[in-house]
N, C-alpha and C positions, 0 to 999 in steps of 0.2 A: 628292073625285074618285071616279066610278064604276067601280069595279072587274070587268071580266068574264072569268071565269073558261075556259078550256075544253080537257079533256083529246082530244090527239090519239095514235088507236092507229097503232102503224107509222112506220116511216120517212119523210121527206121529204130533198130535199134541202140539203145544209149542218149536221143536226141533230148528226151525228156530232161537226163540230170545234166548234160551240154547246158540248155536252155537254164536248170532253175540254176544251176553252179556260178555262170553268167551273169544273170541277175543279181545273184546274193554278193557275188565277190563285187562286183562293181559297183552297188548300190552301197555297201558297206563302207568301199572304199574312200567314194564319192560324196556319200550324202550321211555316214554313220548309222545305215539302215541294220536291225539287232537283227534276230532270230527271227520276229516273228515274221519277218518279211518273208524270207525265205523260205519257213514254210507254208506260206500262204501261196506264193507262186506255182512250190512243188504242188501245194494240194489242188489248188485251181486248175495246173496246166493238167493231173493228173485225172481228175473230172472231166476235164472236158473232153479231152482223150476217146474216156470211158464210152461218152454218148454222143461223138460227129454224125452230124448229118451231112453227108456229099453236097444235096442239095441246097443247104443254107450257111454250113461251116467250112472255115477251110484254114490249113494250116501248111506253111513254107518254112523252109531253110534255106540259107543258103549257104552255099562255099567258096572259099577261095580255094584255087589252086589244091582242090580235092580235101580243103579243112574245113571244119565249122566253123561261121562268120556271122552269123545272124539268124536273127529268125523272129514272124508274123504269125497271125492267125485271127482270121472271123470267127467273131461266135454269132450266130444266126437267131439265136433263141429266144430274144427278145427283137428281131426283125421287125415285126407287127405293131409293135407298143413304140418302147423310144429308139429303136435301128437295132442294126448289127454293129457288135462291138468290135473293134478293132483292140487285139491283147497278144502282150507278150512281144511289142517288138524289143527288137535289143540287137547294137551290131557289135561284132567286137570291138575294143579300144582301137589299138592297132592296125584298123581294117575301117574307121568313119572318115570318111570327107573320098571314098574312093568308089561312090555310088550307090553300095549292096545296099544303104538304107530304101532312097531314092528305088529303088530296085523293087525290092519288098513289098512297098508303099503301093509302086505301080500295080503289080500284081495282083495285092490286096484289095484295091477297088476298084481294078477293072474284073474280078470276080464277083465282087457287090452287084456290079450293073450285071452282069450276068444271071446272076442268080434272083436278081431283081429287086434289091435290097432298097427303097427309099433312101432311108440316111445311114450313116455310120457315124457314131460317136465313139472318142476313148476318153479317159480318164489320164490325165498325167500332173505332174505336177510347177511350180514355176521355177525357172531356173537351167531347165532342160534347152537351153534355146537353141542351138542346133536340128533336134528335135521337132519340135516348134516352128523351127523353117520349114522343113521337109512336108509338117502339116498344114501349114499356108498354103505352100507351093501347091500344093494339091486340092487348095477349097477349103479346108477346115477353118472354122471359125469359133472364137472362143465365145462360149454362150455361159460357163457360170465358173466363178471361184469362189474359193473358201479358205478357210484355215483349221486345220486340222492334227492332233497331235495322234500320231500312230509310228509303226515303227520304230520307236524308241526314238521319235524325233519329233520337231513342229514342221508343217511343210503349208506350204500354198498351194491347194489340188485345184487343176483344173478342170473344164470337160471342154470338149473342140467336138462340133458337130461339121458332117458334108454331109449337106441335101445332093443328092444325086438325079 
């Protein structure tokens, strides 16, 4: 089957509950992540939303074959202090190991250097190792872990920063 790839910048309609629906089903599935996860992503992805800067935010989708597949997003807001945040990626099941991560990722910080960004840190947690590739492959370096009980779970959070 032919696979077509294609990153969209911005907002469209419906992308928001795509993105948190995504999150919640596959984090629940995966990691036994409750409620409160989910609405935390909705309410996070939905704030940010509210207040993008072109200039230092930026947010992708992408698709296969004209579906939803994935999706990234810079938050810029804290640029100045400890970087812009890299949130919200996520690809579909059915659709990793066929680039769109890879894709995203690229995207995402060659907008950073763009926009000027020093570093970029995300927050994730251990176990995601796939993931974890993808943010090697690209510079990321893990500078701090923890343990943490949230989401109705114990997890090991990590932080991965890229000095750019």
């Amino acid at each position: 089957m032919q696979i077509n790839k294609a990153v969209l910048t911005g907002y469209f309609p419906g992308v928001l509950g795509k993105i948190t629906e995504l999150h919640a089903v596959y984090y629940h599935e995966h990691w036994g992540f409750d409620i409160s996860f989910e609405t935390q992503v909705g309410m996070e992805l939905c704030e940010f939303m509210r207040r993008v800067r072109p200039e230092s935010d930026g947010f992708w989708t992408a698709l296969v074959n004209g579906r939803f597949a994935g999706s990234i997003a810079i938050d810029g807001s804290q640029a100045h202090d400890e970087g812009a945040r890299l949130r919200w990626f996520i690809v579909e099941p059915s659709l990793q190991g066929c680039g769109v991560g890879g894709t995203l990722i690229q995207t995402a910080i060659e907008f950073c250097r763009n926009a000027r960004h020093k570093k970029v840190f995300l927050w994730t947690f251990k176990g995601l190792d796939s993931a974890r590739y993808l943010y090697e492959r690209q510079g990321f370096r893990l500078t701090e872990e923890h343990d943490v009980e949230q989401w109705g779970t114990n997890i090991r959070e990590q932080k991965f920063v890229l000095t750019l």
